[in-house]
Backbone as CSV, one residue per row, in Angstrom:
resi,resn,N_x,N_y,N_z,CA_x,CA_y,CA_z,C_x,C_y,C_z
1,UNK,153.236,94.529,159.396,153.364,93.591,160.506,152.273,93.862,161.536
2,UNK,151.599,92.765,161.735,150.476,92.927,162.898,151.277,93.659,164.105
3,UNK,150.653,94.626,164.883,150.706,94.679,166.063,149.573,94.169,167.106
4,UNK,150.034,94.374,168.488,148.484,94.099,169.522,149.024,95.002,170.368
5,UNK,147.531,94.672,171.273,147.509,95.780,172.576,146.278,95.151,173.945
6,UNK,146.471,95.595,174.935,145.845,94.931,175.506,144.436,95.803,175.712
7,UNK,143.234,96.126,175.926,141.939,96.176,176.331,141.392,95.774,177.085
8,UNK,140.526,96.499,178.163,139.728,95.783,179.352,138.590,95.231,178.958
9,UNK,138.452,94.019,179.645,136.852,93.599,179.453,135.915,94.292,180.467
10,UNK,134.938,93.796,180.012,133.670,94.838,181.293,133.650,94.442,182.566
11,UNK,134.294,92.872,183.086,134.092,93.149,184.437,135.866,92.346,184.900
12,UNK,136.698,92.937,184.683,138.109,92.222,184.884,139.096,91.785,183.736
13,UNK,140.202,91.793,183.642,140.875,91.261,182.884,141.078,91.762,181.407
14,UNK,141.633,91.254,180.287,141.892,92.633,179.194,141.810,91.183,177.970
15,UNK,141.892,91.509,176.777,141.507,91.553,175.634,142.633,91.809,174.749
16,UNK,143.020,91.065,174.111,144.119,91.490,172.841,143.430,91.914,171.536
17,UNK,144.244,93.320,171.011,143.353,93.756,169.534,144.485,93.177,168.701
18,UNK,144.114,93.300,167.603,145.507,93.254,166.642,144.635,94.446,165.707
19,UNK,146.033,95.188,165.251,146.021,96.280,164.845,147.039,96.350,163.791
20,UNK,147.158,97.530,162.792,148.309,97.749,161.966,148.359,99.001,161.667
21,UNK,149.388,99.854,161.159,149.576,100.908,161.437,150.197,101.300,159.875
22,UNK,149.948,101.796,159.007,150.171,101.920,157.858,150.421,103.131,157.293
23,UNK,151.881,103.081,156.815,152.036,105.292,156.320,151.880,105.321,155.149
24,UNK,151.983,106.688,155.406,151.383,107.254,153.853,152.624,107.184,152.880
25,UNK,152.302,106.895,151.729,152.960,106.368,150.437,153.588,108.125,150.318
26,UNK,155.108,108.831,150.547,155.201,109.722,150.674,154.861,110.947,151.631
27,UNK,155.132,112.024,151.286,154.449,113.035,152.358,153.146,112.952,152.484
28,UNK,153.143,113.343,153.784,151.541,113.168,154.758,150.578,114.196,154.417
29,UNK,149.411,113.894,153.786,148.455,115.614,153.231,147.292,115.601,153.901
30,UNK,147.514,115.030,155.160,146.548,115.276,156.220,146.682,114.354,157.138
31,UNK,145.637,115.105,158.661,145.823,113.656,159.704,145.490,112.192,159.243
32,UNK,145.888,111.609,160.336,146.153,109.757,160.057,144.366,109.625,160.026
33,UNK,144.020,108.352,159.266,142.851,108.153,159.505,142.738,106.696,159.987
34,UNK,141.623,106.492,160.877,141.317,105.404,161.874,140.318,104.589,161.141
35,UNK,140.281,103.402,160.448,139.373,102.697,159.488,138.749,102.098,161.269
36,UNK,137.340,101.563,161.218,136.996,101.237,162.302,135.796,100.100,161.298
37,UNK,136.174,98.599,161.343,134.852,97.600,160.630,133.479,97.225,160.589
38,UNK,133.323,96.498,160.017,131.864,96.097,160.650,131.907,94.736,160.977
39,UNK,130.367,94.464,161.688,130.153,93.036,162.082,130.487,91.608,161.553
40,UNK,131.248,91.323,161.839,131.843,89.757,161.539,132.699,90.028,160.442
41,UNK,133.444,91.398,159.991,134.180,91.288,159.126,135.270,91.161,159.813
42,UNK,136.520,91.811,159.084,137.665,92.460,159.471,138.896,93.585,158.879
43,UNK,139.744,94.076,159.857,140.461,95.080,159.035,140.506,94.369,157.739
44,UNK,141.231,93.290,157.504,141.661,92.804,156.151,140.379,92.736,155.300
45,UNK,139.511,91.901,155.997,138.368,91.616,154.317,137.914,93.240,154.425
46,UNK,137.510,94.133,155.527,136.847,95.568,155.395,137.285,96.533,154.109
47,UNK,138.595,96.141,155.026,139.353,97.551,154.279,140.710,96.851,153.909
48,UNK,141.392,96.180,153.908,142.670,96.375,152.560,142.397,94.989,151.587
49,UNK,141.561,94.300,151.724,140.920,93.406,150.651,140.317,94.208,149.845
50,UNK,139.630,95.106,149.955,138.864,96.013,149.189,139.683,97.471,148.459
51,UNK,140.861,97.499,148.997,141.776,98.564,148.146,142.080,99.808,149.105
52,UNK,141.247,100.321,150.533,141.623,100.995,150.999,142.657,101.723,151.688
53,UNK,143.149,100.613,152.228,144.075,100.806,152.547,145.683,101.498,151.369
54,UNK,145.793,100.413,150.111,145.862,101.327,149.217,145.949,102.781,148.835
55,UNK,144.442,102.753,148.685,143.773,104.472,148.377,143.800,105.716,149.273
56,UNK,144.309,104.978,150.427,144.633,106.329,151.914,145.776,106.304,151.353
57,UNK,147.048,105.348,151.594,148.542,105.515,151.390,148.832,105.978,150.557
58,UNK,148.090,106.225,148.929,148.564,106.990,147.585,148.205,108.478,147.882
59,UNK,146.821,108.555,148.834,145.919,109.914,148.878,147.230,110.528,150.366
60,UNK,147.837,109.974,150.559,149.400,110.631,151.371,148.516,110.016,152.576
61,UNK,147.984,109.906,153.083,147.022,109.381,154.382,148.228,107.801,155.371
62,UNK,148.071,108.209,156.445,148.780,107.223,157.147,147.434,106.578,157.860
63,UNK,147.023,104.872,157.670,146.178,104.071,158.309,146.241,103.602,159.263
64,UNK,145.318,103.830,159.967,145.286,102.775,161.408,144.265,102.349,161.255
65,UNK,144.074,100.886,161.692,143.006,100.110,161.590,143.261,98.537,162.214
66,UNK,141.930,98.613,163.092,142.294,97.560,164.154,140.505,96.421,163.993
67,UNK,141.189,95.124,164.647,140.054,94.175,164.305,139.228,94.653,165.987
68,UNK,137.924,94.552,165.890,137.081,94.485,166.307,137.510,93.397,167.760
69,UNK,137.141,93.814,169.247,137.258,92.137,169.793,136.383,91.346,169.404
70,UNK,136.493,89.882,169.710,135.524,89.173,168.832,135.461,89.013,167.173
71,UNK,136.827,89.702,166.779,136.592,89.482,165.253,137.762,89.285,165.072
72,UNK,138.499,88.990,163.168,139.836,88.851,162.911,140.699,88.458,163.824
73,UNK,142.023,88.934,163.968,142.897,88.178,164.714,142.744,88.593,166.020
74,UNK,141.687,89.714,166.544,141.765,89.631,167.999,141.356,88.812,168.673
75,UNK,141.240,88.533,169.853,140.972,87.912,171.144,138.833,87.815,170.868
76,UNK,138.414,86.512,171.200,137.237,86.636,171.504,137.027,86.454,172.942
77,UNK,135.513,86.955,173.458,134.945,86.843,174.127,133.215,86.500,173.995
78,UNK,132.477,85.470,174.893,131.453,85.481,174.788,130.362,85.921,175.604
79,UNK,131.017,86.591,175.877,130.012,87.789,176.744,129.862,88.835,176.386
80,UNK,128.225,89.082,176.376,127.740,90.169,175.522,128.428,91.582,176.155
81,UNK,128.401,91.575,177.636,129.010,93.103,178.316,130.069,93.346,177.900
82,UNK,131.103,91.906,177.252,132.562,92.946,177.102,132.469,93.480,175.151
83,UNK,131.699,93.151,175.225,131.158,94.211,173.726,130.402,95.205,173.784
84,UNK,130.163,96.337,175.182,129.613,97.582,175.630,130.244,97.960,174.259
85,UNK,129.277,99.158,173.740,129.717,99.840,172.800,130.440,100.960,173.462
86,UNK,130.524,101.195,174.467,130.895,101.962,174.933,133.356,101.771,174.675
87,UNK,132.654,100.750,175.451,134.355,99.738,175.170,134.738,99.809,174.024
88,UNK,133.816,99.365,172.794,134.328,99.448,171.615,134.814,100.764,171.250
89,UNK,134.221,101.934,171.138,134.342,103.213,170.644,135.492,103.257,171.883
90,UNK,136.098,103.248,173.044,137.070,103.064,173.803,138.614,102.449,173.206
91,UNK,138.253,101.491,173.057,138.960,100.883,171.725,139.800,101.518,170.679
92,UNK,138.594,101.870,170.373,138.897,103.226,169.648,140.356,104.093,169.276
93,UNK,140.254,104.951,170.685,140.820,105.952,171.472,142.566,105.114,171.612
94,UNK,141.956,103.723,172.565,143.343,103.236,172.646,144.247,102.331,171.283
95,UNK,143.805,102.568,170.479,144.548,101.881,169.497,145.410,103.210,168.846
96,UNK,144.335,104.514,168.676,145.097,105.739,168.305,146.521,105.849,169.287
97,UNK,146.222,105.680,170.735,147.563,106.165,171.872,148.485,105.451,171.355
98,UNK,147.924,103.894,171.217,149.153,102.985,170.806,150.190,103.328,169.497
99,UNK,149.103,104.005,168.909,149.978,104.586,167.914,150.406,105.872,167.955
100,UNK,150.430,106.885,169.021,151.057,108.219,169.222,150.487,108.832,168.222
101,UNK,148.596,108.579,168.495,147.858,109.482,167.414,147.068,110.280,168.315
102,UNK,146.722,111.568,168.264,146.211,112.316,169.112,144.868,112.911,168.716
103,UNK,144.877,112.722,167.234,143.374,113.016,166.929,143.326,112.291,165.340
104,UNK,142.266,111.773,164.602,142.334,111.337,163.359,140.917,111.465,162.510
105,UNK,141.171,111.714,161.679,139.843,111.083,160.543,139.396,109.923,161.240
106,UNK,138.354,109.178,161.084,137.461,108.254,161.361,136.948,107.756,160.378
107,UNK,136.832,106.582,159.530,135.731,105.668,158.625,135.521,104.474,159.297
108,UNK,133.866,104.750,159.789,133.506,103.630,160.124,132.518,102.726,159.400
109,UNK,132.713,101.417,158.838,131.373,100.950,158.076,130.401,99.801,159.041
110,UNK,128.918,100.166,158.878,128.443,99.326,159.055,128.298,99.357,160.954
111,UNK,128.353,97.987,161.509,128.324,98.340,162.960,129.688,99.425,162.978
112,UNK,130.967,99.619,162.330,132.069,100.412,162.645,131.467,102.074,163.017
113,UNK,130.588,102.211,161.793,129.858,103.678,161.766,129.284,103.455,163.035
114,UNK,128.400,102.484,163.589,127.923,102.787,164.807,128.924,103.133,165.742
115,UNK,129.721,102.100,166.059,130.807,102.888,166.877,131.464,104.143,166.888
116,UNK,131.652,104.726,165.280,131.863,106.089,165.269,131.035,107.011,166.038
117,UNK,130.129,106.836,165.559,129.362,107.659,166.348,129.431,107.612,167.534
118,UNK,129.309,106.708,168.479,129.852,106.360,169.954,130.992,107.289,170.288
119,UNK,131.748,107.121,169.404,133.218,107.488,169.471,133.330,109.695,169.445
120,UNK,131.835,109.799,168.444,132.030,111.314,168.205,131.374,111.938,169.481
121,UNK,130.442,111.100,170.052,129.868,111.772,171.433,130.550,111.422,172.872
122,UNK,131.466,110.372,172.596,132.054,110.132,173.911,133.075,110.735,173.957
123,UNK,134.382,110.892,173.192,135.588,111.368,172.987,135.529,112.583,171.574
124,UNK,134.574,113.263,171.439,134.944,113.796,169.898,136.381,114.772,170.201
125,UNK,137.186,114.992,170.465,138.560,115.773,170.749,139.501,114.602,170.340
126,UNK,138.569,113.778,169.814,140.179,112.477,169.264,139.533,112.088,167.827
127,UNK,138.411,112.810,167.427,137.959,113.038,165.733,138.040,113.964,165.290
128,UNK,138.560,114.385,163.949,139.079,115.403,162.915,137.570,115.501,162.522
129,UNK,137.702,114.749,160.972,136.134,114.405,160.698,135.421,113.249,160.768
130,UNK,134.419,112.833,160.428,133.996,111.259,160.314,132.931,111.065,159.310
131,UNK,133.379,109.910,158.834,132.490,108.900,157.818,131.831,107.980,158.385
132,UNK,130.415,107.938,157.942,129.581,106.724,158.766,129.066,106.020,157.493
133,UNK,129.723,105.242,156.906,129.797,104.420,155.809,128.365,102.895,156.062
134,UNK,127.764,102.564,154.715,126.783,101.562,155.296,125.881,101.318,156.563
135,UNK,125.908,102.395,156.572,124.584,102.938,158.156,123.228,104.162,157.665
136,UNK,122.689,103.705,157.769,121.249,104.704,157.389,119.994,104.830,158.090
137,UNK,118.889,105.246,157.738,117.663,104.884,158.762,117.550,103.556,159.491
138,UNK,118.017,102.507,158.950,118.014,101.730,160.290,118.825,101.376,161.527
139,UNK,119.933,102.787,161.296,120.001,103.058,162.805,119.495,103.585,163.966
140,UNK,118.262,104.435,163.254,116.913,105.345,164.206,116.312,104.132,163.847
141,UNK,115.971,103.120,163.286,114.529,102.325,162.793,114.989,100.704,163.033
142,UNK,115.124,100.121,163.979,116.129,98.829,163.916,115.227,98.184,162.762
143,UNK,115.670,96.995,161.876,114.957,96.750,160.588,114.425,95.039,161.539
144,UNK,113.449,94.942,161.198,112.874,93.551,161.512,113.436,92.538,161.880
145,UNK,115.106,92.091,160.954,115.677,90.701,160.978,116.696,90.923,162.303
146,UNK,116.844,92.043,162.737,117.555,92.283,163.859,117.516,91.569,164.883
147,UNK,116.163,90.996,165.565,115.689,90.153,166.397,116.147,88.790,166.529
148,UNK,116.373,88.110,164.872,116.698,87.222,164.634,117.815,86.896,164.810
149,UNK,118.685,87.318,164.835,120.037,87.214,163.937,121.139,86.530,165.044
150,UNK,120.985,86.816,166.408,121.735,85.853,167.725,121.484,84.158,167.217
151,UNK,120.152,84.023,167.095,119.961,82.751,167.005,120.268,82.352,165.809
152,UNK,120.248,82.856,164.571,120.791,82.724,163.277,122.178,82.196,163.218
153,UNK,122.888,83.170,164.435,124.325,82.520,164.644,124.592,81.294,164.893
154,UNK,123.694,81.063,165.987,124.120,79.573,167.017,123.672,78.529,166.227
155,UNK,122.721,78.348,165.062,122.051,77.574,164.767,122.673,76.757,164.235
156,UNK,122.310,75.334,164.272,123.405,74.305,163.793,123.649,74.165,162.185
157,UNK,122.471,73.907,161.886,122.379,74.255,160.448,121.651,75.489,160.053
158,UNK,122.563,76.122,158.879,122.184,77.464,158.254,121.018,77.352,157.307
159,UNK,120.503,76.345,156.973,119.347,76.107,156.206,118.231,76.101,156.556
160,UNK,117.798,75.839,158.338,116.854,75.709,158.904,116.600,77.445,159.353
161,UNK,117.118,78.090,158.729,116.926,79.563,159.334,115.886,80.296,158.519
162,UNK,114.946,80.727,158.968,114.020,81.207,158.005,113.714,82.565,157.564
163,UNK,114.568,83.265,158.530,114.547,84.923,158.341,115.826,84.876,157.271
164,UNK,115.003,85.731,156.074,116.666,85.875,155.099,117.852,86.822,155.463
165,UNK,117.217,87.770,156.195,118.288,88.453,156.491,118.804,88.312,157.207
166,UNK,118.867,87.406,158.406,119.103,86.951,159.436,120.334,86.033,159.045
167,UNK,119.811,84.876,157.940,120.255,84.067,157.063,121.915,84.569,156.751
168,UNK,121.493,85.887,156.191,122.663,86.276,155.589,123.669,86.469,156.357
169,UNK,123.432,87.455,157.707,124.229,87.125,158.431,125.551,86.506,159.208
170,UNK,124.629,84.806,159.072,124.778,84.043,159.719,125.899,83.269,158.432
171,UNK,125.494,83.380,156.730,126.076,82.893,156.007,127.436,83.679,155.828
172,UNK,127.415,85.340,156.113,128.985,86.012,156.081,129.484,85.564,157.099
173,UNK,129.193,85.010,158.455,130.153,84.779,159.311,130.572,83.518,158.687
174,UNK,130.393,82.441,158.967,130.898,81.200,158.026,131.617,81.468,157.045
175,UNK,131.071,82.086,156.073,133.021,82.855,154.906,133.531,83.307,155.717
176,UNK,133.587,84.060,156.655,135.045,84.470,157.329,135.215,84.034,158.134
177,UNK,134.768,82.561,158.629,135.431,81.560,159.191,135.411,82.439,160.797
178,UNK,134.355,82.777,161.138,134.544,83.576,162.406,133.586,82.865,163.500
179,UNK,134.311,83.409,164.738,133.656,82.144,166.185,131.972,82.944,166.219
180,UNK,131.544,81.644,165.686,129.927,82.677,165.813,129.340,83.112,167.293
181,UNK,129.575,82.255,168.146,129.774,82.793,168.996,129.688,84.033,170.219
182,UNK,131.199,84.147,169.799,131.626,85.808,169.836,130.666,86.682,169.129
183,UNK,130.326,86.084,167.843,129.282,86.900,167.115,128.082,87.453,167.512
184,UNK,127.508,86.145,168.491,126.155,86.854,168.668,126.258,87.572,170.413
185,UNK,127.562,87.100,170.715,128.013,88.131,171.913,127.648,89.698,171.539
186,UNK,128.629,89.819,170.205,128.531,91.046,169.981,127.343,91.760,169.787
187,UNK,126.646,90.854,168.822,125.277,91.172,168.202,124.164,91.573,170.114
188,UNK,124.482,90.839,171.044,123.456,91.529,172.021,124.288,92.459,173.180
189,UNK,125.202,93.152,172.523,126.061,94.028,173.247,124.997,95.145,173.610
190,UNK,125.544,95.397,174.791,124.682,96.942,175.422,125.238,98.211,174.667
191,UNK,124.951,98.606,174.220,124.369,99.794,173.027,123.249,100.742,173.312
192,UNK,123.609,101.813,173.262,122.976,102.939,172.578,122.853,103.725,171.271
193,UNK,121.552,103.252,171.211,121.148,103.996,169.406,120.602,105.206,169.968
194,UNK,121.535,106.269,169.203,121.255,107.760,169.839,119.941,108.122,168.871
195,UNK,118.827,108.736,169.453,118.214,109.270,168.700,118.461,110.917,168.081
196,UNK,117.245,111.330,167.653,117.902,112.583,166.783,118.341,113.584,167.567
197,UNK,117.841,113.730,169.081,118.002,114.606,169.511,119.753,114.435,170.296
198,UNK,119.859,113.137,170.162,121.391,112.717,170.827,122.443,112.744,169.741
199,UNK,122.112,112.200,168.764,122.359,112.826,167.492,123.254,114.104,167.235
200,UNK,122.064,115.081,167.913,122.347,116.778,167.309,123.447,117.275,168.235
201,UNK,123.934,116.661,168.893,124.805,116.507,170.058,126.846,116.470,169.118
202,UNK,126.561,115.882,167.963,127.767,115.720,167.046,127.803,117.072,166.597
203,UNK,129.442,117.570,166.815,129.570,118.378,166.391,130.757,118.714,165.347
204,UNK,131.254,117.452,165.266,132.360,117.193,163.852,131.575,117.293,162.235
205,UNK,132.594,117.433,161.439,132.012,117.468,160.085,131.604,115.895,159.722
206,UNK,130.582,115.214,159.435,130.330,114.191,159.177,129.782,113.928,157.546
207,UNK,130.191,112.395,156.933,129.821,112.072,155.585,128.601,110.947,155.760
208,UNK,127.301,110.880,155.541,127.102,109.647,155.582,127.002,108.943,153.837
209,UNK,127.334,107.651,154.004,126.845,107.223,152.651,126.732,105.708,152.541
210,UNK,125.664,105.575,151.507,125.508,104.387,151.614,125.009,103.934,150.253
211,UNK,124.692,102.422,149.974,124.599,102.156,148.600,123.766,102.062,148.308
212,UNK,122.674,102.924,146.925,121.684,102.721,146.414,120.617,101.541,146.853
213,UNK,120.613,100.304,146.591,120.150,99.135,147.039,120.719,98.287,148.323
214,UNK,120.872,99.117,149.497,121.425,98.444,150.569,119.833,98.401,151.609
215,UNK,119.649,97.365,151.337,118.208,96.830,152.526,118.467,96.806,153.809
216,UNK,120.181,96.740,153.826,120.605,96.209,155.725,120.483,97.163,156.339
217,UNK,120.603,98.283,156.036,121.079,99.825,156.418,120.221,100.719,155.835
218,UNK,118.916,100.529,155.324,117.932,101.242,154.759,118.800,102.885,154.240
219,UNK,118.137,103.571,153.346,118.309,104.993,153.247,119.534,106.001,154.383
220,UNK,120.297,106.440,153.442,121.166,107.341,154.653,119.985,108.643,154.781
221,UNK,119.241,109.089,154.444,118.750,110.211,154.625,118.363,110.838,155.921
222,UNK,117.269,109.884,156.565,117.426,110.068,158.288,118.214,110.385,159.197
223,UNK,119.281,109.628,158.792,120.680,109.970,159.603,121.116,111.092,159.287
224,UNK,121.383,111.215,158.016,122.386,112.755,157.719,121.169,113.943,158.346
225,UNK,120.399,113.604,158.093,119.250,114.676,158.496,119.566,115.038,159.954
226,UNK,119.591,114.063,161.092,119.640,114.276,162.440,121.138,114.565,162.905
227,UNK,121.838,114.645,162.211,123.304,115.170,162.524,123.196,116.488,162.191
228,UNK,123.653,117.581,162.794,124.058,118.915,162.353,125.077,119.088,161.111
229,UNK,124.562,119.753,160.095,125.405,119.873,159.134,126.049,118.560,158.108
230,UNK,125.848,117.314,158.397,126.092,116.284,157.976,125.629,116.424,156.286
231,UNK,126.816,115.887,155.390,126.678,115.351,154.194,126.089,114.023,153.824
232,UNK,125.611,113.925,152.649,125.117,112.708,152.337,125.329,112.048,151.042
233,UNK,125.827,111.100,150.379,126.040,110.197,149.280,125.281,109.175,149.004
234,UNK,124.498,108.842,148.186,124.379,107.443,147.748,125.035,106.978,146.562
235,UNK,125.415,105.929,146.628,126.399,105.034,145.524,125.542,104.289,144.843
236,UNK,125.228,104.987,143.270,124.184,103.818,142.656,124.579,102.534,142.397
237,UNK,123.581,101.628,142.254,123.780,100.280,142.260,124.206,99.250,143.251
238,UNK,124.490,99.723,144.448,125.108,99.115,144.792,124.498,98.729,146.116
239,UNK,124.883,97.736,146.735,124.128,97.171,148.328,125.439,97.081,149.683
240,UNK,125.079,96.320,150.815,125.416,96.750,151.451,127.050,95.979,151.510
241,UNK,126.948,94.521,150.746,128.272,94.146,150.690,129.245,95.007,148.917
242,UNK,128.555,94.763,148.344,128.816,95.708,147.184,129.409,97.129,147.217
243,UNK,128.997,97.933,148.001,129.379,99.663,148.557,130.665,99.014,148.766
244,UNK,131.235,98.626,149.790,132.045,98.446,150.934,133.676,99.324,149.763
245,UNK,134.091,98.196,148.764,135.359,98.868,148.048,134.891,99.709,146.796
246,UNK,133.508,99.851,146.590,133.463,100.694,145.235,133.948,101.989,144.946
247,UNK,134.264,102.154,143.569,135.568,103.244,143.533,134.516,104.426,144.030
248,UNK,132.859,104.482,143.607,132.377,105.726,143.378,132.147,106.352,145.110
249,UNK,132.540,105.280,145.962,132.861,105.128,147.733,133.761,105.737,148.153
250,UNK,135.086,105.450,147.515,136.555,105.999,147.958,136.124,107.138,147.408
251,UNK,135.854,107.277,146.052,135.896,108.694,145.432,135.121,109.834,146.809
252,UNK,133.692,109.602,147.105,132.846,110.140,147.932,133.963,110.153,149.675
253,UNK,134.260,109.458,149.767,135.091,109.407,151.005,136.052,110.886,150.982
254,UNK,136.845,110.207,150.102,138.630,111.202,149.635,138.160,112.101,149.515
255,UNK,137.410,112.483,148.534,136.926,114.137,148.519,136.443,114.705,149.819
256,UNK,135.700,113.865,150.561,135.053,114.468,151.986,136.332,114.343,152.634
257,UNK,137.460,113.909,152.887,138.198,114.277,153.817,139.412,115.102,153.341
258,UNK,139.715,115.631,152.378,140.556,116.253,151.622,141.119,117.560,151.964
259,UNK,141.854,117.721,152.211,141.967,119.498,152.900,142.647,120.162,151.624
């Protein structure tokens, strides 16, 4: 059953998440873990369309996992400030209270991993370990189509768009039927991309991984490199919508959080 909760925006007034709270299939064999999405997806297409949710509840794991504002069943806004990443990784924090969670695993994919990370330098005393799933050198390296991709949203027709990756974008929001909008709110949210030296600043056990042929998210290598102690996976064959439920993913996940 969906739950919600309320959230502040950046200059007044609050924000509904919807969230769900999911136990573990039997006894519990470790803390709860916090699934956290990516851009224009949602909990559902992220993670329990793809089996995760599933694969925590058998692995004894109790889920929490909440939509993004601006995405799935939460509340939009079109203002880029109330998508501070700061708020988001905030977010965070308050969806755990709502659930009388005091510290958890973390998987974040995609922009979610960005927020993790947000989340490991602003609050790390409310992360166990963390996964930064579908994020790689082009989180030190923004990749070219980045520029594009606000206007990719708004554009009336998706055919007149000439950046492909931009394109693509603009074509996953339309399957998930999402307020583009809100989208490119999010997309020019105030953010910080930590570099390596902000980076070295994480001091949780971290996984990065990502899929063999993922162009969106270039190479995890950079990243795991500039984290202290950080692990690294690549998933052959696979890209950046492809990774998302692959078993050889969960497998790389479960084992990294396994006690």
């Amino acid at each position: 059953m969906t739950r919600s909760l309320e959230v502040a925006r950046a200059h007044g007034g609050t924000l509904a998440l919807a969230y769900d709270d999911i136990p573990a299939a039997g006894p519990e064999r470790g803390p709860p873990v916090l699934l956290v999405h990516g851009f224009a997806s949602s909990r559902q297409t992220n993670w329990k369309a793809t089996g995760w949710y599933r694969a925590f509840a058998e692995a004894g794991r109790r889920v929490v996992a909440f939509d993004h504002r601006g995405h799935g069943e939460s509340e939009r806004s079109h203002a880029a400030a109330d998508y501070d990443e700061g708020l988001l990784a905030r977010d965070c924090v308050q969806v755990l209270e709502a659930c009388g969670v005091a510290r958890a695993d973390v998987v974040g994919y995609s922009m979610g991993a960005m927020v993790a990370i947000r989340l490991l330098l602003d609050a790390p005393s409310r992360v166990d370990r963390a996964v930064l799933a579908g994020l790689g050198r082009n989180y030190l390296e923004p990749p070219d189509f980045a520029p594009a991709v606000p206007d990719a949203l708004l554009a009336d027709d998706p055919e007149t768009i000439a950046d492909r990756g931009a394109k693509a974008f603009r074509l996953f929001a339309d399957q998930q039927k999402q307020d583009r909008v809100a989208l490119a709110a999010c997309w020019r949210r105030p953010r910080t991309a930590f570099d390596a030296g902000g980076l070295a600043r994480i001091a949780r056990p971290v996984l990065v991984v990502c899929g063999e042929n993922d162009t969106v998210t270039g190479p995890p290598d950079a990243l795991a490199a500039a984290i202290p102690g950080a692990a690294m996976r690549i998933i052959p064959g696979r890209d950046h919508m492809s990774a998302v439920g692959d078993k050889g993913t969960k497998a790389a996940v479960l084992a990294f959080l396994a006690r």
